[in-house]
C-alpha positions in Angstrom: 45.0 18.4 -34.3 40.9 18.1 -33.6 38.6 15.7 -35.5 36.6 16.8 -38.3 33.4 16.6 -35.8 35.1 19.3 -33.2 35.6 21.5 -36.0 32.5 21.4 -37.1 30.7 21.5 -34.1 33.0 24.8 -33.9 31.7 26.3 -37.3 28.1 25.9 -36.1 29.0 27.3 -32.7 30.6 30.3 -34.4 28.7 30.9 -37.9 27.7 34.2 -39.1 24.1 35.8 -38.4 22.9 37.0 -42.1 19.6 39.8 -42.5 17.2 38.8 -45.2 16.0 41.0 -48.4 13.0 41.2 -50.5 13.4 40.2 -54.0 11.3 39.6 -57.2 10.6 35.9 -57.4 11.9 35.9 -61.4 15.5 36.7 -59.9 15.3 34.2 -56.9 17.2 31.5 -58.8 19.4 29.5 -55.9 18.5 31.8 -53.2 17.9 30.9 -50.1 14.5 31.2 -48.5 14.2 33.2 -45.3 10.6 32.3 -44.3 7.8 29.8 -45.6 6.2 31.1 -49.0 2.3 29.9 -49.0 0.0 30.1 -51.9 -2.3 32.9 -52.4 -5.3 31.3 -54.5 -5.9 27.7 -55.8 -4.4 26.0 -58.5 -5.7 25.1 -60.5 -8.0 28.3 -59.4 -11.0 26.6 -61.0 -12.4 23.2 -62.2 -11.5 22.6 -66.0 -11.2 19.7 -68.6 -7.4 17.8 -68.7 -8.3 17.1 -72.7 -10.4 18.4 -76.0 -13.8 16.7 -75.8 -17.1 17.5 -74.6 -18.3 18.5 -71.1 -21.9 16.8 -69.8 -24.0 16.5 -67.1 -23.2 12.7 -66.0 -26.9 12.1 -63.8 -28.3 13.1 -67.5 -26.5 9.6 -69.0 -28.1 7.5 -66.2 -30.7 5.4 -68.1 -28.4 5.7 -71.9 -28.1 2.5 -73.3 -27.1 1.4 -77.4 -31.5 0.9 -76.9 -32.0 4.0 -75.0 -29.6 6.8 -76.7 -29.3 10.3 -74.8 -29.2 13.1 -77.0 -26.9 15.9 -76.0 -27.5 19.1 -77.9 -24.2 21.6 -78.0 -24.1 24.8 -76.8 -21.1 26.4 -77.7 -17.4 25.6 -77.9 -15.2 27.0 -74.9 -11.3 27.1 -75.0 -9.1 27.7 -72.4 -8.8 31.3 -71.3 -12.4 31.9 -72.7 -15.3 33.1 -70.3 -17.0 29.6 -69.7 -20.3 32.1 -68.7 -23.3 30.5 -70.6 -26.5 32.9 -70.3 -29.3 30.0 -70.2 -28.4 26.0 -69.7 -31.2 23.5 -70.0 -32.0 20.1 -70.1 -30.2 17.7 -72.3 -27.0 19.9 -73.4 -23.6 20.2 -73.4 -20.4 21.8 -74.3 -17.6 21.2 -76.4 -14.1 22.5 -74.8 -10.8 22.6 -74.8 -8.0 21.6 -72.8 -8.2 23.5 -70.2 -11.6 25.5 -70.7 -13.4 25.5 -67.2 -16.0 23.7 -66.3 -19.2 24.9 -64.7 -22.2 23.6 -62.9 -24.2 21.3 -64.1 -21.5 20.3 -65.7 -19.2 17.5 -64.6 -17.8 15.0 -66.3 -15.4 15.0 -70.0 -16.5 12.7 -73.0 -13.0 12.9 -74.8 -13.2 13.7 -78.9 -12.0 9.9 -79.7 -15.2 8.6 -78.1 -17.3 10.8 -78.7 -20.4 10.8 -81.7 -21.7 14.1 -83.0 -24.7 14.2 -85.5 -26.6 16.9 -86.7 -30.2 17.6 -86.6 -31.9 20.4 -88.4 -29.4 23.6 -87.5 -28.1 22.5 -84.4 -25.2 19.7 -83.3 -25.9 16.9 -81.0 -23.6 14.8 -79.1 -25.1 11.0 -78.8 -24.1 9.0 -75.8 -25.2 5.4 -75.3 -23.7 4.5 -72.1 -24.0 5.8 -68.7 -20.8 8.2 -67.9 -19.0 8.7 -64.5 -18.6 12.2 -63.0 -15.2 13.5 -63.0 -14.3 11.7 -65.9 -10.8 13.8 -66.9 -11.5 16.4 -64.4 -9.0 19.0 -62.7 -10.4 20.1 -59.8 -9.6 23.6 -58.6 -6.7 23.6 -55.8 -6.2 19.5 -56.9 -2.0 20.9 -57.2 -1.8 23.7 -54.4 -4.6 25.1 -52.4 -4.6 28.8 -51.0 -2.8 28.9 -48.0 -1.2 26.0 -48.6 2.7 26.2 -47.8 4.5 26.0 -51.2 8.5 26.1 -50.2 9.6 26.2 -47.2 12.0 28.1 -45.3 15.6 27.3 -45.5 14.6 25.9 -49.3 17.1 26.8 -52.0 15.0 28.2 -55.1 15.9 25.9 -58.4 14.2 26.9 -61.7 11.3 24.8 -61.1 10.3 26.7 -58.0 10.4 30.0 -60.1 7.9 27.8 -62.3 5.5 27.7 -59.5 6.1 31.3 -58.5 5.1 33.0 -61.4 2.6 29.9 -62.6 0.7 31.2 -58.3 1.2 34.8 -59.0 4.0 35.4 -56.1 6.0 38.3 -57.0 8.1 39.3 -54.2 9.4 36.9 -52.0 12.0 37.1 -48.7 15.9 35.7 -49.1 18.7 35.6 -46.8 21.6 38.1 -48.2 24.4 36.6 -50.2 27.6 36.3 -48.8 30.5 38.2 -49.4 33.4 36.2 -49.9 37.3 37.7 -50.6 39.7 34.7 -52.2 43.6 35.2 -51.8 46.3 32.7 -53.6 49.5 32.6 -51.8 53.0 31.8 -52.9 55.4 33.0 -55.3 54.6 30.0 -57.5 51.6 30.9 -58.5 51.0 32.5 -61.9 47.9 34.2 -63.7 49.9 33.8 -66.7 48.8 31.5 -69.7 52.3 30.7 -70.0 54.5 29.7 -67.8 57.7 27.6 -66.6 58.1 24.1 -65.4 58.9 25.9 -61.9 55.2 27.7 -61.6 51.4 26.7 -60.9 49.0 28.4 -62.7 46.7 30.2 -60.4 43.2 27.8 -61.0 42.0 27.0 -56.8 40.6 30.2 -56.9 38.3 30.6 -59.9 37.2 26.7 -58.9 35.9 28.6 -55.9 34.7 31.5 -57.2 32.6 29.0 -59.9 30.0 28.8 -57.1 28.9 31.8 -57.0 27.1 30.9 -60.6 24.9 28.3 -58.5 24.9 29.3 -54.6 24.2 32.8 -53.2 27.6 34.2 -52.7 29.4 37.0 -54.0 33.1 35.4 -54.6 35.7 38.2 -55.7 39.9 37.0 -56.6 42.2 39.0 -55.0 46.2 39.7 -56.2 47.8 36.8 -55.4 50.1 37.2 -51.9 53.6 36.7 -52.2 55.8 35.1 -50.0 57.2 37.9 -48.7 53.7 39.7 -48.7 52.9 39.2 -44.9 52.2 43.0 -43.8 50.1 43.4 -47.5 48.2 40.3 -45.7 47.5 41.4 -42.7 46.3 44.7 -43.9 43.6 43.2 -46.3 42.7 41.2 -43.5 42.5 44.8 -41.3 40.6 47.0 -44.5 38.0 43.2 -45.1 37.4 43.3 -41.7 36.5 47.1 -41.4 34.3 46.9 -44.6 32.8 43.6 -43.2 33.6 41.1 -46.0 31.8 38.1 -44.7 34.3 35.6 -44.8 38.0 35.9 -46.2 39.8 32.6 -47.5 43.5 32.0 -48.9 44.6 29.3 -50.6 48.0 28.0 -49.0 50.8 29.4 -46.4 48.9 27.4 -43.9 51.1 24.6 -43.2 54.6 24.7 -41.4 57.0 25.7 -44.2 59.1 29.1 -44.4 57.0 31.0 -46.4 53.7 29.5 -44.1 52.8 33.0 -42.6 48.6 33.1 -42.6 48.4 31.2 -39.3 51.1 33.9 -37.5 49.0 36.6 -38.8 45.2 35.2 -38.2 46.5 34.2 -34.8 47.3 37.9 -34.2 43.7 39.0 -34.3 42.6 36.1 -31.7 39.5 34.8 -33.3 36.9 32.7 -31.6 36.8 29.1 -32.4 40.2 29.1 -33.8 41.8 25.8 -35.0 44.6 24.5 -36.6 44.9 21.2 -38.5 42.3 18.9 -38.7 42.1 14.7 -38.9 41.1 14.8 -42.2 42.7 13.8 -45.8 43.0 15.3 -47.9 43.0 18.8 -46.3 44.8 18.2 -42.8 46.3 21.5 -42.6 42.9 23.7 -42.8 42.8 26.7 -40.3 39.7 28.1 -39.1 39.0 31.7 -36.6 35.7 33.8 -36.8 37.8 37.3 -36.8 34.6 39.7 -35.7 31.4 39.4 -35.5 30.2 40.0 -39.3 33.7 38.0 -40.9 35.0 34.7 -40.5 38.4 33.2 -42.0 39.8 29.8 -43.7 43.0 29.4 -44.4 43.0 26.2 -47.0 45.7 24.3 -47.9 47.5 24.4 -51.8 47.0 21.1 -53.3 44.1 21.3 -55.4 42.2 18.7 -54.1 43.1 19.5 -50.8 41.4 23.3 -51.6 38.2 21.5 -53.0 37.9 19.1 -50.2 38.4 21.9 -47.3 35.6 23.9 -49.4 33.0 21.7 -49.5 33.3 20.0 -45.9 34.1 23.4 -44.2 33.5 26.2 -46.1 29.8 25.5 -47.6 28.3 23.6 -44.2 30.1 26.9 -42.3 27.9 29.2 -45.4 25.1 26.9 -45.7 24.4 27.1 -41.8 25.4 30.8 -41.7 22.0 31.2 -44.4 20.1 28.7 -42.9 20.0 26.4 -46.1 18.6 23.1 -44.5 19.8 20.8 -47.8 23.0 19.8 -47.0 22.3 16.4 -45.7 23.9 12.9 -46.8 23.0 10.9 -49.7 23.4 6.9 -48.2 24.5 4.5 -50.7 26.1 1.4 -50.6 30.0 1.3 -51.2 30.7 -0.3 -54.9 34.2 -1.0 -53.6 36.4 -2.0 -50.6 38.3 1.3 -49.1 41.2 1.3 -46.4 42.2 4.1 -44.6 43.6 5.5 -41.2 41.4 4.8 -38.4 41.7 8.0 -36.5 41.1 10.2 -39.2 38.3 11.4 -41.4 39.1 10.8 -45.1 37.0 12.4 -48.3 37.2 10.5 -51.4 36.4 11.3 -54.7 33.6 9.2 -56.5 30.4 8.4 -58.3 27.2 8.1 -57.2 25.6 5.4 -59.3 22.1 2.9 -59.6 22.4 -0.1 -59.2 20.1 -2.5 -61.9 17.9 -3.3 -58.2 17.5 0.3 -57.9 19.8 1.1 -55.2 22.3 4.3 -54.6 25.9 3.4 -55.0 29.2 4.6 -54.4 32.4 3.8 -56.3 35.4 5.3 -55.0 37.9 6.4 -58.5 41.3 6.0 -58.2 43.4 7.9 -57.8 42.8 9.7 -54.4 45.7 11.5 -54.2 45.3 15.7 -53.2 47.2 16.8 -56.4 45.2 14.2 -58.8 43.1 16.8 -60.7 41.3 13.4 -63.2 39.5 12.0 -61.0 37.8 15.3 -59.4 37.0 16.0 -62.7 35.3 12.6 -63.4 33.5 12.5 -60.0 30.0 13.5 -58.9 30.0 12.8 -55.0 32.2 12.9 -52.2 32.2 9.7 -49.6 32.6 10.0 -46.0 34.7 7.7 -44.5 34.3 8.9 -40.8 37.0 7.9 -38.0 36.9 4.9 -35.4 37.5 2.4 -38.4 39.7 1.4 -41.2 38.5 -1.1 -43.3 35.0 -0.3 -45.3 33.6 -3.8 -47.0 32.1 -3.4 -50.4 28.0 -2.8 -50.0 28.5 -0.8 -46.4 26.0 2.2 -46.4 28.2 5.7 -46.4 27.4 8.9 -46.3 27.8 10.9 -49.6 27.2 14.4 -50.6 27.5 16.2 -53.5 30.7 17.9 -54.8 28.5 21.6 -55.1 27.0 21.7 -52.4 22.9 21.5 -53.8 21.0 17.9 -53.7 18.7 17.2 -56.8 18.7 13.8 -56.2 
């Protein structure tokens, strides 16, 4: 067996090389981003008001006093998305506006509604100020969020809903994305069972469509095969032959990888001799995994059955082998401190089911559930995080910093 950081170093030595497409921004959601996407015009693209009030020149307020008031008369009333043009502005004016009404020379500072006086003087409205007023008084100035040319996400960025947001809101229609993956998902065994009923001697077939659930929030194309059979090793290696020819990125089953009987995937993947092949990794839960890149343009993992053993192997080999293969640059650790004491092996890698909480001093922390156990389904379901409890040491004291990631893959933290 390898550690877990000789088969990784593996996975980035032998990842996949993915071509980019142009897409409409609207249908970017969790794509990956294949080149830095920069703003084409300000925003805000002019100057305008942040409330309802009244928009003055602020030198004109100078010398106002409650002995001295400055009379203001109004010109018109300007909402937002009306032409703020005014044909002639003189002395001693203003305008009344709306949130987010633009705001034109000479005018430059907002007197909001609830502070403001209004009187009335033959046919015409006057504003009364008594006080000298600041410029910029609830001001947005044009480009104050993103200026033009300014980089507004980054390459390697997965797009979340509020990017599309800032898209649409900056008037970006197309943008470039790395390809989703195309991913082919095998169950193995003769106990497994698409069946809603079924004896006390079979497993219904659920790793699979736990994987292929990430397809909803990551940019892969997950199809479910027929389950294999344990007497199905020719059907085997001829989907691995006909995945391979019509290059299916990366093809994964779900058992036979161990050293029973029926344990045939790593006698058939060893025929095609892969780079970057190996067998059985220092890790719990998950030890069996098997890893080869096939060709050029497809890659295989055999995971193991238990079904915490699948979702572990997935997200710690599987998604950094996708996410590097795409060039998604998210997938770094969350540190927080260890709510409680762990034991484990020292020279293996262990992944443990937890929850990522705050702390009433405000700091990221880690409880590990019990229940750690590869078949215990409870606390996967109850977790939000997965701690790394690397090799080289065995005991981990309550409050020492880990490395945590999420179980999906994406960061929002």
């Amino acid at each position: 067996m390898i550690s877990y950081k000789t088969a990784i170093n593996k996975l980035k030595k032998f990842h996949l090389s993915t071509k980019s497409e142009t897409i409409l921004s609207r249908d970017s959601l969790y794509r990956i981003c294949s080149e830095n996407i920069y703003s084409k015009s300000n925003y805000p693209n002019s100057d305008n008001t942040a409330l309802d009030g009244f928009a003055i020149n602020s030198f004109e307020t100078k010398y106002a006093s409650n002995a001295n008031k400055i009379k203001l008369k109004i010109l018109k009333t300007v909402a937002a998305g009306d032409n703020p043009k005014i044909k002639k502005i003189t002395k001693r004016t203003c305008i009344e506006v709306m949130t987010g009404a633009v705001i034109k020379k000479p005018f430059n500072t907002i007197i909001p509604y609830e502070k403001s006086k209004v009187i009335r003087i033959k046919n015409s409205n006057y504003l009364v100020v008594n006080k000298k007023i600041n410029k910029f008084n609830n001001f947005r100035f044009a480009g104050s969020d993103y200026k033009r040319g300014q980089v507004v996400i980054k390459k390697g960025h997965i797009i979340k809903p509020s990017d599309i947001l800032i898209l649409k809101t900056l008037g970006i229609k197309n943008i470039k994305v790395k390809k989703k993956l195309n991913i082919i998902i095998f169950a193995t065994g003769n106990e497994i069972s698409n069946q809603e009923k079924i004896t006390n001697w079979k497993v219904r077939n659920s790793n699979g469509s736990y994987i292929k659930s990430f397809s909803k929030i990551l940019p892969l194309k997950i199809i479910e095969k027929s389950i294999l059979r344990d007497n199905d090793e020719k059907k085997f290696l001829n989907e691995v032959y006909k995945n391979i020819k019509s290059k299916t990125d990366i093809i994964i089953t779900i058992g036979a990888v161990s050293a029973g009987k029926y344990d045939y995937v790593p006698r058939i993947i060893n025929k095609f001799k892969g780079k970057g092949f190996f067998k059985g990794v220092k890790i719990r839960p998950g030890k069996p995994i098997l890893f080869s890149k096939l060709k050029s343009n497809t890659a295989f993992f055999g995971l193991p059955g238990n079904p915490v053993s699948t979702a572990a192997c997935f997200r710690f080999f599987v998604l950094p082998y996708v996410f590097r293969s795409i060039g998604y640059l998210g997938n770094s650790p969350i540190k927080a401190k260890l709510k409680n004491k762990f034991e484990k092996k020292k020279e293996f890698t262990r992944f443990a089911k937890g929850k990522i909480t705050v702390s009433n001093r405000g700091n990221l922390e880690f409880e590990v559930l019990k229940g750690q156990e590869s078949f215990r389904l409870k606390p996967l379901s109850k977790s939000n995080a997965w701690g790394q409890f690397n090799s080289g040491q065995v005991r981990f004291k309550k409050g020492a910093l880990i490395d945590c990631y999420t179980t999906f893959g994406i960061n929002f933290l």
